[in-house]
N, C-alpha and C positions, 0 to 999 in steps of 0.2 A: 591134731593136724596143724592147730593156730603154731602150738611150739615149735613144730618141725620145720614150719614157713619161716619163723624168724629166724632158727638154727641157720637156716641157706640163706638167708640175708647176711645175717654175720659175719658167714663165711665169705659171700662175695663181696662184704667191704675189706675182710682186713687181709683178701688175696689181691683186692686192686690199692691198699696199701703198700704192698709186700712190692709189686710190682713198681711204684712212682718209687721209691726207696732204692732199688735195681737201677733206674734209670739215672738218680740221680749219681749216682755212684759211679755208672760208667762213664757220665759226660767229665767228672772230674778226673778217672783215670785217663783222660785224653788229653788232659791240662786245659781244657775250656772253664775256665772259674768264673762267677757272675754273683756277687760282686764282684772286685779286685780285691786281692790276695793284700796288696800295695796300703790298702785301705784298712785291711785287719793287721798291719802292723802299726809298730811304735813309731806313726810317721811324725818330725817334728811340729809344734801348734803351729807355726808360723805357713808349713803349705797344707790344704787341703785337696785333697787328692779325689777326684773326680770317684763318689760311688756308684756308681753306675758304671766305671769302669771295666772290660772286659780282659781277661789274662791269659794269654796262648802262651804256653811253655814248652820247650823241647827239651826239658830236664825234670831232674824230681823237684816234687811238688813243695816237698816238703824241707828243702835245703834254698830255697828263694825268699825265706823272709830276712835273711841277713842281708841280702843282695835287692830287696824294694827297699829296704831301712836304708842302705846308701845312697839308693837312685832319690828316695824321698828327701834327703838332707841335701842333697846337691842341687835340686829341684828349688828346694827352699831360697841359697844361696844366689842361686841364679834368680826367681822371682824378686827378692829385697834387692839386688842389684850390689851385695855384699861379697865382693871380692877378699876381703881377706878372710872369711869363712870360707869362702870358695879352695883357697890355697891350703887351710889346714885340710883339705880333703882327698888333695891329692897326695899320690905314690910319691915319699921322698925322693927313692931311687929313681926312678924310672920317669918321673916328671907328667904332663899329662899334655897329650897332639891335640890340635886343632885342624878337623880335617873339612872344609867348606860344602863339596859335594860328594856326599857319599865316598867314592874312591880312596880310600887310604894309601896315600904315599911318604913313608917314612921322610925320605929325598929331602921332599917341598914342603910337608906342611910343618908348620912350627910348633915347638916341643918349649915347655916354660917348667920347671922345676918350681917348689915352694914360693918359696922367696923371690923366683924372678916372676911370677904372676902376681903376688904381693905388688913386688915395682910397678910393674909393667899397670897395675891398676888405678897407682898412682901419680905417675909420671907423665903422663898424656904423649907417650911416647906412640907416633904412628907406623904400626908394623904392613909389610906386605903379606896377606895372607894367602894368598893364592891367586885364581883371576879367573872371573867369570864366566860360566859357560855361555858358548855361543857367539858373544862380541871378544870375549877374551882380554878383557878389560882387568888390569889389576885392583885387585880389593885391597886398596891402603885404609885402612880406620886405625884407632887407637881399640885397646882392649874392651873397654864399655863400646864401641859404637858397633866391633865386631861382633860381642855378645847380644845386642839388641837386632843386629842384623841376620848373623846365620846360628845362632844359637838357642837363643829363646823371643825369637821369633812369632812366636804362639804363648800363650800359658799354657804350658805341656802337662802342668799339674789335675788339667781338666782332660787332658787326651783320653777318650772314650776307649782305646783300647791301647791294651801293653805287652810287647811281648819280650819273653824273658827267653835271651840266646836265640831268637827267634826274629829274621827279619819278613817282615809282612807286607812290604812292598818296594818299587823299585822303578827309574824311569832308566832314559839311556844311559848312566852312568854305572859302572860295573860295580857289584855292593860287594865286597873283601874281608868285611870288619872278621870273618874270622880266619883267614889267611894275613891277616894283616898282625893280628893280637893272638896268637897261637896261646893257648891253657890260659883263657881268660875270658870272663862271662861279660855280658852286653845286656841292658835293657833298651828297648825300643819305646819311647812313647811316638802314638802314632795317632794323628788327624787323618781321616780318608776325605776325598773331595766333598766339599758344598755345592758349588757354583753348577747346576744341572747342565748351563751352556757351556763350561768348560768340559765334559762329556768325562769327570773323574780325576782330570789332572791337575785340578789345585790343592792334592792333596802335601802335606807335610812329614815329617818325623823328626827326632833328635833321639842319635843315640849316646848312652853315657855306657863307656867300657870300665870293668874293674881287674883287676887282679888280688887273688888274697896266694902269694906264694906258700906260706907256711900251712893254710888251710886251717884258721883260724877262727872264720867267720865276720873277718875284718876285711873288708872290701875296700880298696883305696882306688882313686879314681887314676885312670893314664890315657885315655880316651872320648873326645868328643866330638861327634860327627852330625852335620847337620844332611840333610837328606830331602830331595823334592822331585819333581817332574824336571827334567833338561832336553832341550832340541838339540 
């Protein structure tokens, strides 16, 4: 009798084994990952990438560590305030947009190739970048003062959550990034609000867009959108 008892013991440990094993398995076929994915790659020593991080993806799972390995060196780039790391990152061709509020418009926002992001981060040359919502105020900075203003804005490398091709939120401004970047992938690091009296809306994001044409696994950067709550 004693044996029999422990037999059924047994068995109902290693069927509610069987089961947390199932579960865990299907939350990952849904691309909900915990920790970030961002964090089990080869990210550079220079950024630390928030483990506790959460990863929603709308692609396979398993074709995103080449594409967090980009977002994580640009990340870096941008935290040291290393503008000409920043430039070998981006698309020779195709150069890389600076878009202020979510919106992507080809038109207006300004497009720097290698070498003219190089200059431009050293010349203290003051560009128009677009103009703020609401007062419609023109955003004149120099390159470093726009990066500190709509760019990295936050240390994005601690954003709690990331999603890859996947945007996670949105205020009145219409979000395009992929109408805008046709056959080309996007990370979102994403801040959700703090502030309980703001009722959600001081939340943030930056997205960084790549393109790898040949399908290489080489992600080069041509898109940077900064993204928040707009009246």
């Amino acid at each position: 009798m004693k044996r029999s008892a422990l037999l059924c013991v047994l068995a109902l440990l290693l069927g509610a084994a069987a089961g947390l094993l199932l579960n865990v398995s299907q939350l990952s076929g849904r691309g909900l990952l915990a920790p970030s994915a961002a964090s089990a790659s080869a990210a550079p020593s220079a950024v630390l990438l928030n483990p506790q991080a959460v990863t929603i993806t709308a692609a396979d799972p398993d074709s995103n560590a080449p594409l967090l390995e980009a977002g994580s060196a640009v990340l870096a780039a941008l935290k040291s305030g290393d503008i000409q790391t920043l430039a070998t990152l981006v698309d020779g061709e195709r150069g890389v947009t600076f878009t202020p509020y979510s919106t992507v418009d080809h038109h207006s926002d300004l497009t720097f190739l290698p070498d003219q992001l190089s200059q431009a981060g050293a010349n203290g040359t003051r560009y128009v970048w677009g103009y703020t919502q609401g007062k419609g105020d023109a955003i004149t900075m120099t390159l470093p003062e726009y990066l500190d203003a709509y760019v990295f804005n936050i240390d994005y490398t601690q954003a709690p959550i990331i999603g890859v091709d996947s945007v996670l939120s949105s205020g009145n401004s219409l979000e395009n990034v992929q109408d805008a970047y046709p056959e080309s992938r996007f990370l979102e690091y994403y801040f959700p609000g703090q502030d309980p009296e703001a009722g959600g809306l001081d939340w943030c994001a930056l997205k960084l867009v790549f393109r790898d044409p040949e399908h290489t696994g080489v992600y080069r950067l041509i898109g940077v959108i900064h993204s928040e709550w707009t009246i």
